[in-house]
C-alpha positions as CSV (number, residue, x, y, z in Angstrom):
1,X,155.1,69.7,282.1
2,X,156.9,72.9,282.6
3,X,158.2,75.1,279.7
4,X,160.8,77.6,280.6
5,X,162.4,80.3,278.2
6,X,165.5,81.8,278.7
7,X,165.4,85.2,277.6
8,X,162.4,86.8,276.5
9,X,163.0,89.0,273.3
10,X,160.5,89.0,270.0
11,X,160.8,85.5,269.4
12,X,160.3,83.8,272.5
13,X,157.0,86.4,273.0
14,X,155.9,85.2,269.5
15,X,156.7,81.4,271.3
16,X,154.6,82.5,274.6
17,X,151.9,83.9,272.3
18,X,151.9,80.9,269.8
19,X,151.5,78.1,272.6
20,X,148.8,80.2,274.7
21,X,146.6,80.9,272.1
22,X,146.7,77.3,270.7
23,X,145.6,75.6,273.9
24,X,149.2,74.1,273.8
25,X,150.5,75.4,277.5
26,X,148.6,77.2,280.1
27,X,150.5,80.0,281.7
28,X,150.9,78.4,284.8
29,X,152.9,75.9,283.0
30,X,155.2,78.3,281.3
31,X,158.0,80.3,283.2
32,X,161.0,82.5,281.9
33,X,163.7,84.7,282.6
34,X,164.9,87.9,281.3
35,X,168.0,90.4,282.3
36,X,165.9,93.8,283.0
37,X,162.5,94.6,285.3
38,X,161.3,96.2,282.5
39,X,160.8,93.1,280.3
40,X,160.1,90.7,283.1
41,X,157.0,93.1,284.2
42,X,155.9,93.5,280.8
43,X,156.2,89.4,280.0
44,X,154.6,89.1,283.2
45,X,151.5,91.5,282.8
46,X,150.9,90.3,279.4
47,X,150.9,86.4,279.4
48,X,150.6,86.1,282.8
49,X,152.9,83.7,283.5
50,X,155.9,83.2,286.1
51,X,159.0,85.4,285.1
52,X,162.1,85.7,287.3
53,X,165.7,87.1,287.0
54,X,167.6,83.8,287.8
55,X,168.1,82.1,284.9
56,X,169.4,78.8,287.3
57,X,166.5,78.6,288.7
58,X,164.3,78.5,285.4
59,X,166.4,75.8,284.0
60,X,166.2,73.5,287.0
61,X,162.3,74.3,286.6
62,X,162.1,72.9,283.3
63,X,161.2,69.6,281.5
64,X,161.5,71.5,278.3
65,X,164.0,74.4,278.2
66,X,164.2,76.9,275.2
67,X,167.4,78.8,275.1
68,X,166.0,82.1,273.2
69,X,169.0,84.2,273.6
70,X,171.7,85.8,270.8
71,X,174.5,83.3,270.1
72,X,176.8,85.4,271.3
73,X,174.8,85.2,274.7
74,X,175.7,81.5,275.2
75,X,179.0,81.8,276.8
76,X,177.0,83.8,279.9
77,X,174.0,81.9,280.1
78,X,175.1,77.9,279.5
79,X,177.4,78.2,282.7
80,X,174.0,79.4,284.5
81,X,172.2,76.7,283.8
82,X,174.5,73.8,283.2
83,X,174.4,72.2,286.8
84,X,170.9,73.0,287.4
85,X,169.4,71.3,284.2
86,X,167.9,68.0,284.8
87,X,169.6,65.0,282.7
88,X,166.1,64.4,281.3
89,X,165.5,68.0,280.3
90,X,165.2,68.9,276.7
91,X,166.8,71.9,276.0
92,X,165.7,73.8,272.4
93,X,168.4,76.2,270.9
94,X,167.0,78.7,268.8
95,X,170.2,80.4,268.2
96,X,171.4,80.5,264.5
97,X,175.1,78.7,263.9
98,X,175.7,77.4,267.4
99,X,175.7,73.2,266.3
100,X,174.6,70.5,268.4
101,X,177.8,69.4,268.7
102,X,179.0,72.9,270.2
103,X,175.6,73.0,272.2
104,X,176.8,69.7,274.2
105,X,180.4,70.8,274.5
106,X,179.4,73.5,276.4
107,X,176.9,71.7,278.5
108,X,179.4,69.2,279.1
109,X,177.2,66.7,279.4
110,X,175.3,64.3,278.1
111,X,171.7,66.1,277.6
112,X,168.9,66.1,274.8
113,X,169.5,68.6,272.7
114,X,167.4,70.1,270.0
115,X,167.8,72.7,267.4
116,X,165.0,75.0,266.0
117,X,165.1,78.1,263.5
118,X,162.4,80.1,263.6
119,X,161.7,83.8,262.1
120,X,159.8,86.5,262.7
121,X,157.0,85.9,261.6
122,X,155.9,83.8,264.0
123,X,154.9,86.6,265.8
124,X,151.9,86.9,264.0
125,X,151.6,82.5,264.1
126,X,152.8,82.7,260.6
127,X,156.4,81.3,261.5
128,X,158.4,79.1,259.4
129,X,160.8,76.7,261.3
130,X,163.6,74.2,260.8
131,X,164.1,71.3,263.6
132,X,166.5,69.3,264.2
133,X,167.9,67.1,267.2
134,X,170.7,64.8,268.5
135,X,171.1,61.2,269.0
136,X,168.9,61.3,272.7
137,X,165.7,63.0,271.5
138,X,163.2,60.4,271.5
139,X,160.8,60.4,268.7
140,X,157.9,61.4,271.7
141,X,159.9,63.7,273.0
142,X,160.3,65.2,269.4
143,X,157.1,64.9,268.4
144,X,155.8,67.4,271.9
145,X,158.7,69.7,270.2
146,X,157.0,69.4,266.9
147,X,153.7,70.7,268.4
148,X,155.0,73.3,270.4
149,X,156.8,74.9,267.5
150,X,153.9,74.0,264.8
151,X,152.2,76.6,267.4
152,X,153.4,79.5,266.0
153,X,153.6,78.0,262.1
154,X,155.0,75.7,260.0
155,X,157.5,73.5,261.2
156,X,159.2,70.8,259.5
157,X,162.5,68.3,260.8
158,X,165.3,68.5,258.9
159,X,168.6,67.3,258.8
160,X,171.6,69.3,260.8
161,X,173.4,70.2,257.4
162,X,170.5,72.0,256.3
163,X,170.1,74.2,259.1
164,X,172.9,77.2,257.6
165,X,170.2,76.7,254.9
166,X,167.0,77.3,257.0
167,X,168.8,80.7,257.9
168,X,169.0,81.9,254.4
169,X,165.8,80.5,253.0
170,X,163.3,81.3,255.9
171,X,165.7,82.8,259.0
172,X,166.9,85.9,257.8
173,X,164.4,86.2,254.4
174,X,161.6,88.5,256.3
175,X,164.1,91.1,255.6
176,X,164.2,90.7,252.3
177,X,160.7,90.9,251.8
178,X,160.1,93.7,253.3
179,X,163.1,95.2,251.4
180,X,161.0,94.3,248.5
181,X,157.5,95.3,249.9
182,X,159.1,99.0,250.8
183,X,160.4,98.8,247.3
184,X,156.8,98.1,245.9
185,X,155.0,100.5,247.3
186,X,158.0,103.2,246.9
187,X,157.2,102.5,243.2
188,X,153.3,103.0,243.6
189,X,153.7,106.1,245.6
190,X,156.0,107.8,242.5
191,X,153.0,106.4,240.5
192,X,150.6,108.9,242.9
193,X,149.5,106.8,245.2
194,X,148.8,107.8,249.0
195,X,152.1,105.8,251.0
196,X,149.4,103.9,253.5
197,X,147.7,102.5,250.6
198,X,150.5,101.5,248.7
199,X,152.1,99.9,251.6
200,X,148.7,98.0,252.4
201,X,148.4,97.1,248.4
202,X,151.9,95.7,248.3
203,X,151.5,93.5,251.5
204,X,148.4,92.0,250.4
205,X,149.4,91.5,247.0
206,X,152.9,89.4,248.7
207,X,150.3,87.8,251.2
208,X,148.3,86.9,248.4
209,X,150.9,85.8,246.1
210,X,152.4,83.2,248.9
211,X,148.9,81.8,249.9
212,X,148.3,80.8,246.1
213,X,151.4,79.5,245.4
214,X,151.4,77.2,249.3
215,X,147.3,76.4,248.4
216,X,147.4,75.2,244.4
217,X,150.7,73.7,244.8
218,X,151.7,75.3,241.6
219,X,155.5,76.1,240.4
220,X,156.1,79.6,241.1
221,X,157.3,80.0,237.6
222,X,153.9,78.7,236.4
223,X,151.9,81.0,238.4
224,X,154.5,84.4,237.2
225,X,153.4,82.8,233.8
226,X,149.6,83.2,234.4
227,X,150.0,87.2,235.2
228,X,152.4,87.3,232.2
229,X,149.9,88.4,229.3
230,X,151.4,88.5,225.9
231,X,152.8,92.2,225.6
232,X,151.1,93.3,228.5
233,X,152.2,95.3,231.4
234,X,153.7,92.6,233.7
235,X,156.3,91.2,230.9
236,X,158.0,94.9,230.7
237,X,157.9,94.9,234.5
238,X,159.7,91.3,234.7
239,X,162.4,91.9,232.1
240,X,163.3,95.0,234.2
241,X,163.5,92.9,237.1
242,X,165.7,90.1,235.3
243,X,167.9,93.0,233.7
244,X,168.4,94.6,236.6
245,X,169.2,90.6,238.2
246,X,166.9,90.0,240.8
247,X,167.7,86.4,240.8
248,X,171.1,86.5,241.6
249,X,171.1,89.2,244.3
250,X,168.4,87.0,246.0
251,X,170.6,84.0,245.6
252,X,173.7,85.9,246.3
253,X,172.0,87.1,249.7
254,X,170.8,83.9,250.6
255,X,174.3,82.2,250.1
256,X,175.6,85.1,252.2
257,X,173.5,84.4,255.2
258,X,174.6,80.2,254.4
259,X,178.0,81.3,254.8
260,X,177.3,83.8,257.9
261,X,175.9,81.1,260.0
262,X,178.6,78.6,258.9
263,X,181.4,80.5,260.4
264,X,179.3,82.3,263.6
């Protein structure tokens, strides 16, 4: 089986990486494509697998082909690969609000097409991904998508309408913890400490946080409880929060991202 990537930014290196390291490809069996020398090389010397400036040619290559270019890209790359992709080919999308339905109209054909939203942090195989797939997809042919992805983190299958949703809640959200994690440690370093260590305490602390909230199972309003001693130190620092309405500015940037990928 051959896996091919159009365009090789962040993501589909976090892909590469993810698939490698798990066993689930072997370079030879990967190839990709990429506009400048200077990525192919790099691509090239670090995974060590087949990269080439025809885009064509890695489509017709293919059994599974992930499209890991900017939406915006689409409109140059679908015409280069739309004859040369075989009618059995899957192709994966990891494009925010470009719809199946758009997907195939641009194809102009009748091909398997699925949709996957991953984030950034699957560069670090700590990814968090919505799937999602037309009529064609096989539940085998799924299923190998499945594992690919699960490479690189959790993946889940979910229906098309909640994909605009996947953006907000896990797409774009990276960036709004680390808005908040340069935020935490802003406020230890007017506190005195040294900027390193207060980025290193604030990461851990989120890392923390998320792995005992995913491992007990627990409500996160249950666990904010157990910190919350009775007139202690972390109930002053919450009411500041919910004065200052944390809440709704995480809700009102979630919808915003919703409505971004709605109307890309």
């Amino acid at each position: 089986m051959k896996i091919g990537f159009i365009g090789l930014g962040n993501m589909a290196k976090a892909m590469i990486g993810g698939m490698l390291s798990k066993g689930i490809a072997e370079p030879n069996e990967l190839i990709g494509s990429a506009k400048t020398e200077k990525t192919r090389m790099a691509v090239r010397e670090k995974y060590g697998i087949e990269v080439l400036a025809d885009n064509g040619a890695v489509a017709e290559a293919s059994d599974i082909l992930i499209l890991a270019v900017k939406p915006q890209m689409f409109a140059e790359v679908i015409p280069q690969i739309r004859e040369r992709l075989g009618k059995d080919a899957l192709l994966v999308s990891i494009a925010a609000g470009k719809t199946i339905a758009q997907i195939e109209e641009m194809l102009g054909g009748s091909f398997k097409v699925v949709r996957c939203m991953p984030n950034t942090p699957a560069m670090v195989g700590e990814g968090c991904s919505g799937v999602c797939r037309n009529e064609r997809v096989t539940e085998d042919e799924m299923a190998r998508c499945m594992k690919l992805v699960s490479s690189f983190g959790l993946a889940q299958e979910v229906p098309e309408k909640l994909m605009d949703a996947v953006v907000g809640v896990s797409g774009s959200s990276p960036a709004f913890v680390f808005l908040f994690l340069e935020a935490l440690a802003d406020g230890g370093v007017k506190a005195g400490m040294p900027r390193a260590q207060a980025y290193r305490f604030a990461a851990q602390t989120v890392l923390g946080s998320a792995k005992l909230m995913l491992e007990t199972g627990k409500h996160p309003g249950e666990l904010k409880d157990m910190v919350c001693s009775p007139g202690g130190t972390t109930i002053e620092g919450v009411q500041v929060l919910e004065d200052m309405g944390l809440r709704s500015a995480v809700m009102n940037a979630v919808e915003a991202c919703v409505e971004k990928s709605r109307n890309m």
